[in-house]
C-alpha positions in Angstrom: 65.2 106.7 33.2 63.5 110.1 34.3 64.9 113.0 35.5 63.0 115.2 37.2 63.8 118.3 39.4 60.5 118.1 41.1 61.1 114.4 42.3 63.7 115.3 44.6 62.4 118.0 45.9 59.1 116.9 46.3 60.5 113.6 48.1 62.4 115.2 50.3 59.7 117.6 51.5 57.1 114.3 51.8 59.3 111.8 54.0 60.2 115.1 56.2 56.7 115.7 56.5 56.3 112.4 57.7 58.8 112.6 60.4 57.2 115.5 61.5 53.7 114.1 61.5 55.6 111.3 63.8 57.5 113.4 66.1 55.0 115.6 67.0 52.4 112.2 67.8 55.1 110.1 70.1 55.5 113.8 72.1 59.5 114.1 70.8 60.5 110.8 71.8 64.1 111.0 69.9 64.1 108.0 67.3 60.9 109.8 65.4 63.4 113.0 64.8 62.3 114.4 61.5 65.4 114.5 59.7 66.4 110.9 61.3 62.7 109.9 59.9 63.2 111.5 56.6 66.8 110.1 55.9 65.7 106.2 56.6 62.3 106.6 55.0 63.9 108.5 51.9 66.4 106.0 51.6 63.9 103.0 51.8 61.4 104.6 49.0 64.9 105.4 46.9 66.1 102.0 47.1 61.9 100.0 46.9 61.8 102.1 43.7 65.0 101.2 41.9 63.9 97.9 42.3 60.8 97.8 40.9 62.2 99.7 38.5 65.1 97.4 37.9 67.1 99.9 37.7 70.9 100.5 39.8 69.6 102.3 42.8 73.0 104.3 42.5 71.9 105.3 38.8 68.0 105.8 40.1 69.4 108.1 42.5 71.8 110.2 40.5 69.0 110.5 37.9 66.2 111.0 39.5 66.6 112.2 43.2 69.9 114.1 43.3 68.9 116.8 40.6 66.0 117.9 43.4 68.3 117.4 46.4 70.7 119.7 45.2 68.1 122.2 45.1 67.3 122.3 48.2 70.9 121.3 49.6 72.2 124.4 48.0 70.1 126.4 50.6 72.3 124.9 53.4 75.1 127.9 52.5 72.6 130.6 53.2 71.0 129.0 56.1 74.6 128.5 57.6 75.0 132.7 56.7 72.0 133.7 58.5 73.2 132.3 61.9 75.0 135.6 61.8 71.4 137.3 62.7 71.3 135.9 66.5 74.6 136.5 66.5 74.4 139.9 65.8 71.6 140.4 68.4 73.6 139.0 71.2 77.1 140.4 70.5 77.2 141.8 73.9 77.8 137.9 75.2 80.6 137.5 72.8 82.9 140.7 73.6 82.3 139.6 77.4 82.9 136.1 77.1 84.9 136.1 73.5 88.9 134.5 75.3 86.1 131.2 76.7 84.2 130.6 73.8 87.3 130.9 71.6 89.6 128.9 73.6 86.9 126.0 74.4 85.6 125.4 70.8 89.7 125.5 69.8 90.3 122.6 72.0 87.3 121.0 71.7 87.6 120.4 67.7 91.3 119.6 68.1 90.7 116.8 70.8 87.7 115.1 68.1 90.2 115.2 65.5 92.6 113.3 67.5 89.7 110.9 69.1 88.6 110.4 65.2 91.9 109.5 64.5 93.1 107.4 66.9 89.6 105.2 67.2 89.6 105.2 63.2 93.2 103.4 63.2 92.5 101.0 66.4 89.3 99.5 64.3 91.5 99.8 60.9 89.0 102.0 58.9 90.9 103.1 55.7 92.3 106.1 54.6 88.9 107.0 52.5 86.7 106.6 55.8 89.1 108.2 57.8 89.1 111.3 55.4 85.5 111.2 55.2 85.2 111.3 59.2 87.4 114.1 59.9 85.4 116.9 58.3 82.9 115.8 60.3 82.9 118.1 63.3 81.7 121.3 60.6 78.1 121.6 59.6 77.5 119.8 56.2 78.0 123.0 54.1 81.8 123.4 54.6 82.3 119.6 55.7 81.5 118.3 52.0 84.1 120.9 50.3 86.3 119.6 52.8 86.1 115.9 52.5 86.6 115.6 48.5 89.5 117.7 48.7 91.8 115.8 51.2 90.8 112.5 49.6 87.3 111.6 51.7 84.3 110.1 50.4 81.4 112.8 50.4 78.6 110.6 51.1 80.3 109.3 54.4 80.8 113.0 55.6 77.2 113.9 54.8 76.3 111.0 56.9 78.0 111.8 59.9 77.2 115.4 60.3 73.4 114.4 59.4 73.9 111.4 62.4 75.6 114.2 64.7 73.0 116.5 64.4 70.0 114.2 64.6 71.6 112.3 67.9 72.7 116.3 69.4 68.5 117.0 68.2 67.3 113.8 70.0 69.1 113.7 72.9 69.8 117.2 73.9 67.6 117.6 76.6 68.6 114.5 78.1 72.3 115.6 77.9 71.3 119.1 79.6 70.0 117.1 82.7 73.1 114.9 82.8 75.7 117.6 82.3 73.7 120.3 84.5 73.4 122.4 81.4 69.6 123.4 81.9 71.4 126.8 83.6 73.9 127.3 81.8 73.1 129.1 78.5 76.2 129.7 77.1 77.0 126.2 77.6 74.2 125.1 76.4 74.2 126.9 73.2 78.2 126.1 72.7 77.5 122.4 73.2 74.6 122.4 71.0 76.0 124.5 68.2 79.1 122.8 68.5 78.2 119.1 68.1 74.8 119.7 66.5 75.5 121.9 63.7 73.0 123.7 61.9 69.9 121.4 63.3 71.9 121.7 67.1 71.7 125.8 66.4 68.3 125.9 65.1 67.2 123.3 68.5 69.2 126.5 70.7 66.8 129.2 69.2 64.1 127.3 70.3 65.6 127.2 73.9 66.4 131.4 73.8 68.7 134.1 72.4 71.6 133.2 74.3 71.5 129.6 73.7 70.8 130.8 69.6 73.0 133.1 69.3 76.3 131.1 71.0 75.6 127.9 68.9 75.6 130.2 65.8 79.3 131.2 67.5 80.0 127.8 67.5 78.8 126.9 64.0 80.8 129.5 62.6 84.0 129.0 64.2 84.0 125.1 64.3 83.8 125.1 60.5 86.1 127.8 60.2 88.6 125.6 62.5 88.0 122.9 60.8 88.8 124.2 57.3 92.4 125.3 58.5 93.1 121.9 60.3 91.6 119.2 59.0 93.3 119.9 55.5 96.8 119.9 57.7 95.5 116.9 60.3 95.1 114.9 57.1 98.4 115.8 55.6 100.3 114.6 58.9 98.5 112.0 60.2 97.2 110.1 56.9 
Protein backbone atom coordinates (compact mmCIF):
# COMPACT_ATOMS: atom_id res chain seq x y z
CA UNK A 1 0.00 0.00 0.00
CA UNK A 2 1.25 3.62 -1.05
CA UNK A 3 0.88 6.65 0.54
CA UNK A 4 1.19 9.53 -1.24
CA UNK A 5 0.31 13.19 -0.43
CA UNK A 6 0.25 14.09 -4.09
CA UNK A 7 -2.52 11.39 -4.90
CA UNK A 8 -5.05 13.06 -3.03
CA UNK A 9 -4.45 16.11 -3.98
CA UNK A 10 -3.90 15.60 -7.38
CA UNK A 11 -7.29 13.44 -7.52
CA UNK A 12 -9.25 15.79 -6.14
CA UNK A 13 -8.12 18.69 -8.38
CA UNK A 14 -8.57 16.09 -11.72
CA UNK A 15 -12.29 14.83 -11.02
CA UNK A 16 -13.15 18.73 -10.17
CA UNK A 17 -11.64 19.59 -13.32
CA UNK A 18 -13.83 17.24 -14.84
CA UNK A 19 -16.96 18.55 -13.49
CA UNK A 20 -16.00 21.81 -14.58
CA UNK A 21 -15.13 20.77 -18.11
CA UNK A 22 -18.93 19.35 -17.82
CA UNK A 23 -20.74 22.14 -16.41
CA UNK A 24 -19.48 24.65 -18.41
CA UNK A 25 -20.47 22.17 -21.88
CA UNK A 26 -24.27 21.30 -20.74
CA UNK A 27 -24.62 25.43 -20.06
CA UNK A 28 -25.12 24.83 -15.96
CA UNK A 29 -27.66 22.32 -16.24
CA UNK A 30 -27.62 21.37 -12.25
CA UNK A 31 -26.65 17.50 -12.11
CA UNK A 32 -23.05 18.43 -13.94
CA UNK A 33 -22.29 20.77 -10.64
CA UNK A 34 -18.61 20.46 -10.20
CA UNK A 35 -18.43 19.48 -6.79
CA UNK A 36 -21.55 17.02 -7.31
CA UNK A 37 -19.29 15.72 -10.40
CA UNK A 38 -16.17 15.50 -8.45
CA UNK A 39 -17.69 13.69 -5.31
CA UNK A 40 -19.42 10.76 -7.54
CA UNK A 41 -16.55 10.56 -9.98
CA UNK A 42 -13.88 10.61 -7.08
CA UNK A 43 -15.70 8.11 -5.29
CA UNK A 44 -16.02 5.77 -8.40
CA UNK A 45 -12.05 5.95 -9.29
CA UNK A 46 -11.51 5.43 -5.24
CA UNK A 47 -13.59 2.50 -5.07
CA UNK A 48 -12.47 0.95 -9.33
CA UNK A 49 -9.01 1.25 -7.81
CA UNK A 50 -9.23 -0.65 -4.53
CA UNK A 51 -10.47 -3.28 -6.47
CA UNK A 52 -8.08 -3.85 -8.86
CA UNK A 53 -5.90 -3.42 -6.25
CA UNK A 54 -7.56 -5.92 -4.01
CA UNK A 55 -7.18 -3.94 -1.54
CA UNK A 56 -10.23 -2.67 1.42
CA UNK A 57 -11.43 0.49 -0.33
CA UNK A 58 -11.78 1.79 3.34
CA UNK A 59 -7.82 1.03 3.82
CA UNK A 60 -7.12 2.27 0.03
CA UNK A 61 -8.73 5.44 1.02
CA UNK A 62 -7.18 6.12 4.45
CA UNK A 63 -3.83 5.30 2.86
CA UNK A 64 -3.78 6.71 -0.16
CA UNK A 65 -6.46 9.50 -0.72
CA UNK A 66 -7.12 10.95 2.76
CA UNK A 67 -3.39 12.13 3.39
CA UNK A 68 -3.99 14.58 0.14
CA UNK A 69 -7.62 15.50 1.10
CA UNK A 70 -6.65 16.77 4.22
CA UNK A 71 -4.46 19.08 2.59
CA UNK A 72 -6.62 20.69 0.76
CA UNK A 73 -9.68 20.29 3.31
CA UNK A 74 -7.65 22.12 5.78
CA UNK A 75 -8.05 25.31 3.54
CA UNK A 76 -11.88 25.14 4.21
CA UNK A 77 -11.04 27.18 7.84
CA UNK A 78 -9.49 30.05 6.07
CA UNK A 79 -11.82 30.03 3.24
CA UNK A 80 -14.71 30.18 5.80
CA UNK A 81 -12.40 33.36 7.53
CA UNK A 82 -12.24 35.24 4.45
CA UNK A 83 -16.06 35.57 4.10
CA UNK A 84 -15.39 38.31 6.54
CA UNK A 85 -13.95 40.50 3.48
CA UNK A 86 -17.56 41.09 1.67
CA UNK A 87 -18.64 41.40 4.91
CA UNK A 88 -16.66 44.08 5.79
CA UNK A 89 -17.40 45.94 2.50
CA UNK A 90 -21.07 45.89 3.00
CA UNK A 91 -21.30 46.56 6.79
CA UNK A 92 -23.55 49.38 6.11
CA UNK A 93 -26.50 46.55 5.15
CA UNK A 94 -25.85 44.88 8.46
CA UNK A 95 -26.17 47.89 11.08
CA UNK A 96 -29.46 48.81 8.94
CA UNK A 97 -30.90 45.56 8.76
CA UNK A 98 -28.76 43.64 11.71
CA UNK A 99 -32.54 42.86 14.38
CA UNK A 100 -33.87 40.80 10.50
CA UNK A 101 -31.03 39.06 9.64
CA UNK A 102 -30.32 38.07 13.23
CA UNK A 103 -33.81 37.11 14.19
CA UNK A 104 -34.54 35.09 10.72
CA UNK A 105 -31.28 33.01 10.59
CA UNK A 106 -32.14 32.33 14.66
CA UNK A 107 -35.39 30.80 13.76
CA UNK A 108 -34.56 29.49 10.68
CA UNK A 109 -31.72 26.98 12.17
CA UNK A 110 -33.86 26.25 15.15
CA UNK A 111 -36.98 25.06 13.06
CA UNK A 112 -34.19 22.47 10.81
CA UNK A 113 -33.06 21.25 13.92
CA UNK A 114 -36.48 20.38 14.95
CA UNK A 115 -37.60 19.17 11.20
CA UNK A 116 -34.20 16.95 11.36
CA UNK A 117 -35.30 15.62 14.36
CA UNK A 118 -38.66 14.86 14.08
CA UNK A 119 -38.38 13.30 10.29
CA UNK A 120 -35.08 11.44 11.66
CA UNK A 121 -37.31 9.54 14.46
CA UNK A 122 -40.59 9.02 12.10
CA UNK A 123 -38.15 6.95 9.53
CA UNK A 124 -36.21 5.37 12.77
CA UNK A 125 -32.67 6.54 11.78
CA UNK A 126 -30.40 5.92 14.83
CA UNK A 127 -28.88 7.90 17.22
CA UNK A 128 -25.41 7.92 15.08
CA UNK A 129 -27.30 9.32 11.86
CA UNK A 130 -29.27 11.51 13.81
CA UNK A 131 -26.02 13.07 15.40
CA UNK A 132 -24.37 13.11 12.16
CA UNK A 133 -27.54 15.11 10.51
CA UNK A 134 -27.85 17.71 13.02
CA UNK A 135 -24.59 19.59 12.47
CA UNK A 136 -25.55 19.70 9.23
CA UNK A 137 -27.08 23.16 8.81
CA UNK A 138 -23.07 24.80 9.40
CA UNK A 139 -20.63 24.82 6.54
CA UNK A 140 -18.34 21.64 6.76
CA UNK A 141 -15.54 23.39 8.70
CA UNK A 142 -17.41 23.77 12.03
CA UNK A 143 -20.04 20.95 11.19
CA UNK A 144 -17.25 18.03 11.39
CA UNK A 145 -15.91 19.31 14.97
CA UNK A 146 -19.35 19.19 15.82
CA UNK A 147 -20.55 15.93 14.78
CA UNK A 148 -17.63 13.69 16.47
CA UNK A 149 -18.08 15.40 19.58
CA UNK A 150 -21.88 14.80 20.35
CA UNK A 151 -21.51 11.21 19.23
CA UNK A 152 -22.15 11.66 15.11
CA UNK A 153 -20.50 9.91 12.37
CA UNK A 154 -18.13 12.47 10.43
CA UNK A 155 -18.48 11.06 7.07
CA UNK A 156 -22.32 11.41 7.20
CA UNK A 157 -22.05 15.14 8.17
CA UNK A 158 -19.53 15.82 5.44
CA UNK A 159 -22.09 14.33 3.20
CA UNK A 160 -24.88 16.41 3.95
CA UNK A 161 -23.36 19.79 3.97
CA UNK A 162 -21.51 18.72 0.54
CA UNK A 163 -25.37 17.45 -0.71
CA UNK A 164 -26.79 20.97 0.70
CA UNK A 165 -24.48 22.96 -0.91
CA UNK A 166 -24.42 21.27 -4.32
CA UNK A 167 -28.52 21.08 -4.50
CA UNK A 168 -28.52 25.17 -2.98
CA UNK A 169 -25.53 25.58 -6.21
CA UNK A 170 -27.80 23.63 -8.70
CA UNK A 171 -30.94 24.90 -8.08
CA UNK A 172 -30.62 28.35 -6.86
CA UNK A 173 -31.70 30.10 -9.69
CA UNK A 174 -34.71 28.04 -10.04
CA UNK A 175 -35.57 28.71 -6.34
CA UNK A 176 -35.04 32.64 -6.92
CA UNK A 177 -37.84 32.39 -9.71
CA UNK A 178 -40.14 30.33 -7.40
CA UNK A 179 -39.68 32.32 -4.17
CA UNK A 180 -39.56 35.81 -6.07
CA UNK A 181 -36.06 36.20 -4.82
CA UNK A 182 -34.45 37.63 -8.11
CA UNK A 183 -35.15 41.26 -6.28
CA UNK A 184 -34.59 40.73 -3.30
CA UNK A 185 -30.78 40.75 -2.36
CA UNK A 186 -30.78 40.37 1.03
CA UNK A 187 -32.91 37.56 0.73
CA UNK A 188 -31.27 36.14 -1.73
CA UNK A 189 -27.85 36.20 -0.16
CA UNK A 190 -29.44 34.99 3.41
CA UNK A 191 -31.11 32.09 1.65
CA UNK A 192 -28.07 31.21 -0.18
CA UNK A 193 -25.52 31.58 2.54
CA UNK A 194 -27.80 30.05 4.85
CA UNK A 195 -28.57 26.67 3.17
CA UNK A 196 -25.67 26.68 0.76
CA UNK A 197 -22.75 27.17 2.89
CA UNK A 198 -19.50 28.09 1.70
CA UNK A 199 -20.31 26.93 -2.14
CA UNK A 200 -24.08 28.85 -1.57
CA UNK A 201 -21.81 32.18 -0.43
CA UNK A 202 -19.29 31.90 -3.09
CA UNK A 203 -22.63 31.34 -5.90
CA UNK A 204 -23.95 35.00 -3.93
CA UNK A 205 -20.64 36.78 -5.02
CA UNK A 206 -21.20 35.90 -8.30
CA UNK A 207 -24.75 37.34 -8.10
CA UNK A 208 -23.31 40.93 -6.32
CA UNK A 209 -22.02 42.53 -3.06
CA UNK A 210 -25.10 42.39 -1.30
CA UNK A 211 -26.07 39.04 -2.15
CA UNK A 212 -21.97 38.19 -1.06
CA UNK A 213 -21.64 39.85 1.64
CA UNK A 214 -25.25 38.67 3.48
CA UNK A 215 -24.57 34.94 2.74
CA UNK A 216 -21.09 35.50 4.41
CA UNK A 217 -23.58 36.93 7.47
CA UNK A 218 -25.33 33.90 7.22
CA UNK A 219 -22.30 31.55 7.04
CA UNK A 220 -20.94 32.96 10.01
CA UNK A 221 -23.81 33.13 12.31
CA UNK A 222 -25.48 29.68 11.20
CA UNK A 223 -22.33 27.87 12.37
CA UNK A 224 -21.86 30.01 15.20
CA UNK A 225 -25.72 28.98 16.15
CA UNK A 226 -25.18 25.85 15.47
CA UNK A 227 -22.19 25.31 17.73
CA UNK A 228 -24.22 26.55 20.87
CA UNK A 229 -27.30 24.41 20.07
CA UNK A 230 -26.77 21.53 18.47
CA UNK A 231 -24.34 20.30 21.32
CA UNK A 232 -27.58 21.19 23.74
CA UNK A 233 -30.40 19.91 20.94
CA UNK A 234 -28.46 16.57 21.13
CA UNK A 235 -28.24 16.41 24.89
CA UNK A 236 -32.15 16.86 25.22
CA UNK A 237 -33.59 15.28 22.44
CA UNK A 238 -31.11 12.17 21.89
Amino acid sequence: MFTNLFFGIFLSLFVYLIGQQLFKKFKGFFLFQPLFVAMVLGIFILFALSKFLNINIATFYQKAYKPGGDILFWFLSPATIAFAIPLYKRNDIVKKYWKDILAGLLIGTTLSLVLIIVFSKLIGLSHTSIASMLPQAATTAIALPISTAIGGNASITAMACILNAVIIYALGKYLFKIFHLGSEPIGAGLGLGTSGHTIGAAFALELGSVEGSMAAIAVVVIGAVVDLLVPIVSHIFL
